[in-house]
LUMRO-237826 format. One record per residue: residue in one letter; z, x, y negated of N, C-alpha, C in turn. Coordinates in steps of 0.02 Angstrom, whole numbers, plus 50000, padded with zeros to 5 digits. Example, Ala and Ser with C-alpha at 12.3 -4.5 7.8 and 13.67 -1.06 7.14 Angstrom:
# residues 2
A503905066050284503905061550225503905066050165S503545064250112503575068450053503945064549998
END
This chain:
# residues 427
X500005004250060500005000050000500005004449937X499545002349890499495005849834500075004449784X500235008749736500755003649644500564999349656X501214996849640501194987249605500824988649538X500394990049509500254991449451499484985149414X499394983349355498774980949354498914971149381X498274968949375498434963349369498304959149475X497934964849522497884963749571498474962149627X499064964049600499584963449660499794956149624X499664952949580499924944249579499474940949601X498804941149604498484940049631498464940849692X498684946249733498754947249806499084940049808X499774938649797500454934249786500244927949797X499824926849718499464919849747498744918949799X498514922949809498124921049877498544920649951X499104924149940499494925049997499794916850002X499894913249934500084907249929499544899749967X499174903849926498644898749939498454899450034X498304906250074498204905150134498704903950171X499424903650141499924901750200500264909350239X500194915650202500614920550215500704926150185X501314930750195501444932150149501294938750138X500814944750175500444949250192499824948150201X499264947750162498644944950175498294950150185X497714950150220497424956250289496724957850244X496804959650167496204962250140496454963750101X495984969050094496044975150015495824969849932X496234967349904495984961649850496044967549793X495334966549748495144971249689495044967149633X495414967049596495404962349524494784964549480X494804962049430494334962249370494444966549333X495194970449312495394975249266495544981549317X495224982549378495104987449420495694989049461X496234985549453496884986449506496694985249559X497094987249612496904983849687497774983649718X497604980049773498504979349790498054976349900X498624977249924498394975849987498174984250043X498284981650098498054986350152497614992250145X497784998350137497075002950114496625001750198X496075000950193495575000050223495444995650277X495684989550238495724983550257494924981350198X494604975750255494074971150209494184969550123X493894970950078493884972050030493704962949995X494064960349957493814953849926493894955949850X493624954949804493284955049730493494948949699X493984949849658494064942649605493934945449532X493024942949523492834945649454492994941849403X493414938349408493734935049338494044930349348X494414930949288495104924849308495094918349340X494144915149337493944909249326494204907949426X493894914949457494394914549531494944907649546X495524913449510496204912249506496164903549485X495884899749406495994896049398495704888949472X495264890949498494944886649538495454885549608X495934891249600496404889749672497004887049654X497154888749576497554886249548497404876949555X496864873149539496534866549539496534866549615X496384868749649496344867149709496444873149757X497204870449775497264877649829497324876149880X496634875349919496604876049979495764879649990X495554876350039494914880650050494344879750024X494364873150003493884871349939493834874249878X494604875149855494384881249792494274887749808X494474892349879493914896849859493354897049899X493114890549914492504890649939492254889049868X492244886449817491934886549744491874892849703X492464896649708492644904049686491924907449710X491954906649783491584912149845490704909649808X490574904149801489884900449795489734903849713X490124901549673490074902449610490144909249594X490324914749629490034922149631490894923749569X491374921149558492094921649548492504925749602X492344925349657492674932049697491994932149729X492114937749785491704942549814491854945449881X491574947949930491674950649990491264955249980X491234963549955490614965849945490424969850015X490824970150057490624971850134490314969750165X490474969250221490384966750290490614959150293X490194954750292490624946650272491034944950327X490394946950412490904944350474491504948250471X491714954650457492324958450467492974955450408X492664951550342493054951150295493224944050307X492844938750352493084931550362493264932150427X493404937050494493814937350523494594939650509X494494942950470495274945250443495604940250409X495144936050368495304930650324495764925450379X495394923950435495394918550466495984920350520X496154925850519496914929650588497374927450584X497514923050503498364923850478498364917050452X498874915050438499104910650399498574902450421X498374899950356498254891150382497574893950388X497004898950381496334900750421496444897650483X496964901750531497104903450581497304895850615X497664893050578497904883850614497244879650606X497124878450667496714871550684496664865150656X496664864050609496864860450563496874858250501X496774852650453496684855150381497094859850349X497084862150298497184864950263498034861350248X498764863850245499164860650234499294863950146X499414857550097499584858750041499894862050031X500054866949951500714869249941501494866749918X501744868949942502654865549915502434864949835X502924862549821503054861549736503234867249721X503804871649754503904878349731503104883149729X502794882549785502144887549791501684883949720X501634879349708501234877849640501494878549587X502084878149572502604882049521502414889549528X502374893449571502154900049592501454904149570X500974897949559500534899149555500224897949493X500594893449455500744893349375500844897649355X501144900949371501754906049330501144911249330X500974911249394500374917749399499854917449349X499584911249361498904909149302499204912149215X499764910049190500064910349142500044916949139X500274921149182500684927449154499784933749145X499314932049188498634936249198497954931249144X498444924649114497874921749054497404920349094X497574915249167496914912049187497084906249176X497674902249150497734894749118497134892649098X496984886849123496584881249077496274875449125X495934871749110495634864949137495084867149180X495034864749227494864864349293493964866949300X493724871149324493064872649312492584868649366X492154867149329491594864449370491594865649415X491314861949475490994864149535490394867749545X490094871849591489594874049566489264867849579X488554870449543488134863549572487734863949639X487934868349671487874868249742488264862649786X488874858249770489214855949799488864848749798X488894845449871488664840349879489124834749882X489174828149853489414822149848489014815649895X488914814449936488674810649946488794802249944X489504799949933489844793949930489684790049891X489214792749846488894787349798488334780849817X488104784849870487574780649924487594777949957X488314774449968488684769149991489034771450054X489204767050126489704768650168489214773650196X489584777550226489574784650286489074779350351X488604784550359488284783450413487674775850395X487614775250333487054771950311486484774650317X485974770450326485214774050315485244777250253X485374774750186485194777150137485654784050138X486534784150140486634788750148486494793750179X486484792650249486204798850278485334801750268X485104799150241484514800050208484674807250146X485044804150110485344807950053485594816050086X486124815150123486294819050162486024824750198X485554820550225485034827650251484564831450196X484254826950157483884829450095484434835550057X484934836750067485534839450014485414844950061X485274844750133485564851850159484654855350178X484184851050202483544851850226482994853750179X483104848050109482754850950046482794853250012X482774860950022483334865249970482554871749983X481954868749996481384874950015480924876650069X480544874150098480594875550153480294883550157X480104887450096480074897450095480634899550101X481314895650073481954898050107481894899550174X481954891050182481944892850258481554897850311X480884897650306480464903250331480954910050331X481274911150281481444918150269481984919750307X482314914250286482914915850344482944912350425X482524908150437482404907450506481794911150544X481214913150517480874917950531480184912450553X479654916850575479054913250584479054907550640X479614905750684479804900850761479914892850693X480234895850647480374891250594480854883350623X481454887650687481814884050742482384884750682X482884877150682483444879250661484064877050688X483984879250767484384876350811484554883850890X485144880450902485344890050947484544891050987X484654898550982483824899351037484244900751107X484004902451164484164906151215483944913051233X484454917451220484254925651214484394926651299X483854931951319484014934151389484334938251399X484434944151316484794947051306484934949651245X485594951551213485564953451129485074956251101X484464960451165484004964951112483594960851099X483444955351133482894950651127482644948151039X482214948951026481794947950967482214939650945X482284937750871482384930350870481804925850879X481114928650870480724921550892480394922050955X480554926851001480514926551086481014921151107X481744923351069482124917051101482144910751072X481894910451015481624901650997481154897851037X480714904051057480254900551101480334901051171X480934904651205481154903151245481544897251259X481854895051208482214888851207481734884151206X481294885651179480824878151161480354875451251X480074880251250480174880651320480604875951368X481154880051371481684878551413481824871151425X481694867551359481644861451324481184858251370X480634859251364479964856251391479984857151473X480364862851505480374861451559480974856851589X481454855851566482224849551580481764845451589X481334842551522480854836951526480514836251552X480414840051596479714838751656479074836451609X478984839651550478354836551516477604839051553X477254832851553476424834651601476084832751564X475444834751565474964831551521474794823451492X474674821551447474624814651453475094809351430X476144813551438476564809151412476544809051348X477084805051340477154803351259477844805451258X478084809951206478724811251173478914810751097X479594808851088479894808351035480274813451033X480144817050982480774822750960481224820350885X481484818050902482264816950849482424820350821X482324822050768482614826550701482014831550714X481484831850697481194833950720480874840950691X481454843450625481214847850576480614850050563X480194854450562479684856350545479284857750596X479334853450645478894853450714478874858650737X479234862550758479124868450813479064865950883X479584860950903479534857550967478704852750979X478874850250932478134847750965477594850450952X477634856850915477104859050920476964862950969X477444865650986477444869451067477294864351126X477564858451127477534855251174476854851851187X476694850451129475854848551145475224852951134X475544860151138475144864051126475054868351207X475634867751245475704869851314475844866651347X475934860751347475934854351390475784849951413X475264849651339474794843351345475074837251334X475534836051312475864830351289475744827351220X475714821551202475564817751125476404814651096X476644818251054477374820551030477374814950954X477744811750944478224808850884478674810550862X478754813250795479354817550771479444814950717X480214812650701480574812350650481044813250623X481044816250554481684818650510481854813950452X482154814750431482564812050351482274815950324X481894820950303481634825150259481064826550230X480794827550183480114825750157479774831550144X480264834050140479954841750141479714845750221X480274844550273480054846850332479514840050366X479404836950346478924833650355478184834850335X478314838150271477504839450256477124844750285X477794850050282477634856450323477504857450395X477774850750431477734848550505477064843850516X476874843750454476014838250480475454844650458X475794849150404475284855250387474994861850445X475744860950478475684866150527475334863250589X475424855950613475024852350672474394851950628X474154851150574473444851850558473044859450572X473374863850551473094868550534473154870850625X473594870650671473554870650746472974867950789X472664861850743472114857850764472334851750799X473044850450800473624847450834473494838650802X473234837350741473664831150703473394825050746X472934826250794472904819950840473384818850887X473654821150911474284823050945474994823950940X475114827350856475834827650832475624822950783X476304817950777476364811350713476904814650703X477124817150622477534818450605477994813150561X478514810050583478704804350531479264805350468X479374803450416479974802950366480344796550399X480784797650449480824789850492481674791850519X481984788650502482594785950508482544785750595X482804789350664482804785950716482974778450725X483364776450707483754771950712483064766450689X482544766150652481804762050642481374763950698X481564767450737480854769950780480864764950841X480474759050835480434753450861479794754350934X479424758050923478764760750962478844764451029X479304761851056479214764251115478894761351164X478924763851227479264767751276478864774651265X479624779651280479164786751290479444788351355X478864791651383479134797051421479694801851460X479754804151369480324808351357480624810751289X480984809651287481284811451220481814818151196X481674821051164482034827151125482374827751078X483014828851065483604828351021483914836151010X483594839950975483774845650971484204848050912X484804848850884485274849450863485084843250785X485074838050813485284830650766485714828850777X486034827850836486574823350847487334824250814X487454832050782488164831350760487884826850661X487384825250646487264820150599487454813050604X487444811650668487534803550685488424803450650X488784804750685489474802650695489774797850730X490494800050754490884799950814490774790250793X490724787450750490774780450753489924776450753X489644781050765489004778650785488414780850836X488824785250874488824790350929488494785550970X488884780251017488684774051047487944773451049X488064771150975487354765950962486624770950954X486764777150939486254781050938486074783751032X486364784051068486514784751134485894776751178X486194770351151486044765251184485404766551130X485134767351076484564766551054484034769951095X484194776151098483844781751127483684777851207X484124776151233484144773151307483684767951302X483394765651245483144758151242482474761351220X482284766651212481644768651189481304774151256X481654774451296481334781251358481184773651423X480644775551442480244770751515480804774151554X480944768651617481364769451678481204777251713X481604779951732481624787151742481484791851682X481414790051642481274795251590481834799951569X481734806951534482344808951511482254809351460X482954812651419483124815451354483764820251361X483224825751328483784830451311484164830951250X485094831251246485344832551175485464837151173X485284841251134485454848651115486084848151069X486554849251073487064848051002487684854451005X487924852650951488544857650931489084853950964X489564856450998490124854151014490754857550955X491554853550942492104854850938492404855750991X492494862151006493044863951086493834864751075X494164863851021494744866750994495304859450978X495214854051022495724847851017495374845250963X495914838250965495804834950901496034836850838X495334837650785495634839550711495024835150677X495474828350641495144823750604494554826950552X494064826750540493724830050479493894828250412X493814835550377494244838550308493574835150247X493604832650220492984829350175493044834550134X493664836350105493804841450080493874849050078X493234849950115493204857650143492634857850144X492244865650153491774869150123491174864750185X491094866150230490714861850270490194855850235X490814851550239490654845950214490424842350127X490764848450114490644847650029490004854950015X489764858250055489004863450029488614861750093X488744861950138488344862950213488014855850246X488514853450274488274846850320488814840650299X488424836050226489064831850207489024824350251X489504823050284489724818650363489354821450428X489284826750428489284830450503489904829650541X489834828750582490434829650618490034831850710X490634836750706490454841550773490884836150847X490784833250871491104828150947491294832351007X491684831751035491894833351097491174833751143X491144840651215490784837251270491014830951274X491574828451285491814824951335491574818851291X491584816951216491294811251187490584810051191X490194816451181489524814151183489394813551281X489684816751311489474812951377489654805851387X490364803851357490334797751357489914794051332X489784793751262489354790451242488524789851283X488274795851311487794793351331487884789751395X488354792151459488554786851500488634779451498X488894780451440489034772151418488584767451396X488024771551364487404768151373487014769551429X487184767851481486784769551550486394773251584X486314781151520486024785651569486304788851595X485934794951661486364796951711486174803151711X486674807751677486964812251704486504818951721X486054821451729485574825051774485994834051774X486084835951705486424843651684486664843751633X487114849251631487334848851585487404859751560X487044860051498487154869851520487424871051436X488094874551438488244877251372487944886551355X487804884951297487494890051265487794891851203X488474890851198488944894051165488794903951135X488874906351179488754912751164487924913751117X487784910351139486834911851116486714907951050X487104904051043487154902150940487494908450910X487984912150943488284918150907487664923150894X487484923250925486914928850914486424926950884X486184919950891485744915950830485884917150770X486514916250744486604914150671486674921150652X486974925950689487114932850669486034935150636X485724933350697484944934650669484944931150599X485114926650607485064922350524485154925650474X485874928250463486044930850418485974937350408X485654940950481485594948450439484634946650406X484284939550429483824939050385483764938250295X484264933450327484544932150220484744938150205X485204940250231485414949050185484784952250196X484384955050223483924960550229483304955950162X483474948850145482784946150090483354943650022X483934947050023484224943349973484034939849920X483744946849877483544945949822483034938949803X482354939849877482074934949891482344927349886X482894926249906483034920649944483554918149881X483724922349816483994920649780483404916549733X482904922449716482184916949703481924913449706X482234911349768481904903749786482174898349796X482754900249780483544895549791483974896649709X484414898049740485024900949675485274905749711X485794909849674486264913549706486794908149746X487084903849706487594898249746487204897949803X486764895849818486304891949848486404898649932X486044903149926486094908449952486854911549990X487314910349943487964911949954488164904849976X487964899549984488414895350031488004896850108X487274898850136487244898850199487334907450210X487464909850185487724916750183488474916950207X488984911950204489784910650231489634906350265X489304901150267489194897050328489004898750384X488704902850382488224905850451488634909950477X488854914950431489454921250469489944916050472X490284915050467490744909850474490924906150538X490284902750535489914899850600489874901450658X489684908650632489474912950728490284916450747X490794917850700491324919450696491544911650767X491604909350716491994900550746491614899050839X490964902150837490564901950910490904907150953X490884913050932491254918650968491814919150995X492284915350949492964913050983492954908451029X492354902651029492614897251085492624891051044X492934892050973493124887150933492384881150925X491924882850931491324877550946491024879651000X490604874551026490244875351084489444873651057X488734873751107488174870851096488104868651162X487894862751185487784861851252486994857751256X486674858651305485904855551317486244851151376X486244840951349486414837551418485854834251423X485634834651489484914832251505485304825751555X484774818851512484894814051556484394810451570X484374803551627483974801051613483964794351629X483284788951597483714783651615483464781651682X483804776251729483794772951797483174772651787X482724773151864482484769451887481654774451879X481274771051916480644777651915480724782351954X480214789151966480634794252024480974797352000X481204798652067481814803952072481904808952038X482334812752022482114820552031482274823052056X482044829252067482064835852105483044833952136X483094836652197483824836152220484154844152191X483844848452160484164852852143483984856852078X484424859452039484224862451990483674868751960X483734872252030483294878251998482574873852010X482204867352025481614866152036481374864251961X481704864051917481584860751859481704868251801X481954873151815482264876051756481844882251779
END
């Protein structure tokens, strides 16, 4: 530990307040060049008081997820090494929201603001932060419309940059860490098309269907005639540009289409590749029995989705997730989304987690955004940049532990043939 000297060791004090302990596991470097904390411990940057006042307004993880966005503190390292240390101790570390501070700890944190002249009225949000409640109840068409547009239309040259030319934004399957990222997108995509037993001639729906990589693969090596739809208008245009320019657009229909309108069935087979933590746990059901009501007897569908593996923890509206990233996402149990599709009467066929292989996904992600920063600030904002820049490390952090899962459950509905009595005939 360095002098108490300078304005960084109250600052240590109140972050130690704000995360819930009283030794916090990073080197913190103030604005008037003090530092206080662990010598060669992860380094965090609070370039101006405006920091301090935002945790002061809100001390929990929302204010310095505003701090972190709004470029008010800093990680100038290694982000995965500086949000694992973050996340070891104190309320990071509890499963759980964020628990408020005592009256004494906000008294504490007054005193601090006062004595380093970061007093004053509450600073904006950046305008990175998403509201969606204006668009009436949770899990509306219109809302969730809104919703996806907030996280999907933000570029689609962003996206390119940081998902790469597969233009997948869902876990790939690596055969192994050295594996290239768009070998294993298109290994996954693949992987996809074979669960589905797709043959020439069917008809598929791909659900959420971003910027058509799935169906463009699928009717490009399969021979299949594919329906895809997103909430997004942007991955929509780019998903009818790319089946044109493929020679594809007789074959791929790209829709701006709400599943929940897609009245045109029977398919085949249907594809759900990381949409489903959008629905939510109270409409889980009905997206389950819809899907079941649109696939011909024997048909399947695969859900690709994110699991919560870590018990029950109600979702925080009030946390960085939900307020920059995915606003009413919510991540479901295996055990709910198998229910739910059971319960609408399909059966069961596999079930394969791919937990480890989103860690290594998102890690590709983000050393893309860092290696195009500058880029990706150009075409975005810096906020903009710096919220999937902590989300992603963050993310693959939260995969690595266990703390989320991704699982592919392939089902299908009654009736039609069989399949195969064993697994390796299909995979």
């Amino acid at each position: 530990m360095t002098k108490r000297t300078g304005v960084a060791p109250r600052l240590a004090e109140a972050l130690g307040i704000v995360l819930g302990t009283q030794e916090i596991p990073l080197r913190l470097r103030a604005w008037d060049g003090s530092e206080a904390g662990p010598s060669g411990a992860p380094v965090i940057e609070f370039r101006s008081r405006r920091g301090l006042r935002r945790m002061l307004w809100s001390p929990n993880q929302l204010g310095l997820s505003r701090a972190y966005v709004a470029g008010d503190i800093d990680g100038p390292g290694d982000l995965f090494e500086s949000f694992s240390a973050l996340s070891s101790v104190g309320k990071f570390a509890e499963l759980k929201a964020f628990r408020p501070p005592t009256l004494g700890e906000r008294s504490a944190l007054l005193r601090t603001a006062v004595r380093v002249g970061a007093l004053g009225l509450p600073p904006a949000p950046p305008p990175e932060e998403v509201n969606v409640t204006r668009f009436g109840r949770q899990h509306s068409k219109k809302r969730d419309a809104a919703a996806i547009s907030s996280h999907y239309d933000v570029g689609n040259d962003f996206y390119a940059l940081v998902l790469g030319p597969s233009m997948v934004y869902s876990c790939a399957v690596w055969k192994d860490e050295n594996t290239g990222l768009d070998e294993a997108q298109k290994a996954k995509l693949d992987l996809v098309c074979r669960k589905l037993d797709l043959r020439p001639g069917m008809r598929v729906l791909d659900v959420g269907c971003g910027w058509g990589s799935f169906a463009l693969h699928a009717a490009q090596n399969y021979g299949v005639d594919v329906v895809g739809v997103t909430l997004s208008k942007e991955q929509a245009a780019l998903g009818r540009k790319r089946a044109a320019d493929a020679g594809l657009a007789d074959r791929v229909d790209i829709r701006v289409q709400d599943y929940r309108d897609v009245t045109d069935g029977p398919f085949d087979a249907i594809s759900s590749i990381g949409m489903a933590e959008h629905v939510g746990r109270e409409q889980i059901v009905n997206y389950a029995s819809h899907l079941f009501g649109l696939l011909c007897p024997g048909g399947r569908l695969l859900n690709h989705a994110i699991s919560w593996n870590a018990g029950d923890m109600p979702p925080d509206p009030d946390s960085f997730i939900p307020r920059y990233v995915f606003p009413d996402g919510e991540m479901l149990s295996l055990t709910v989304m198998l229910g739910a599709l059971e319960s609408a009467g399909l059966e069961v066929l596999d079930v394969e987690a791919l937990r480890l292989h989103y860690g290594l996904t998102l890690r590709a992600w983000v050393r893309n955004l860092e290696e195009n920063w500058d880029e990706a600030v150009r075409l975005t904002s810096e906020g903009r940049a710096r919220v999937w820049r902590l989300y992603m490390a963050a993310s693959a952090l939260g995969f690595e532990r266990g703390l989320n899962g991704v699982n592919q459950v392939l089902v299908r509905r009654p009736g039609g043939e069989n399949p195969p009595l064993r697994l390796h005939e299909w995979i």
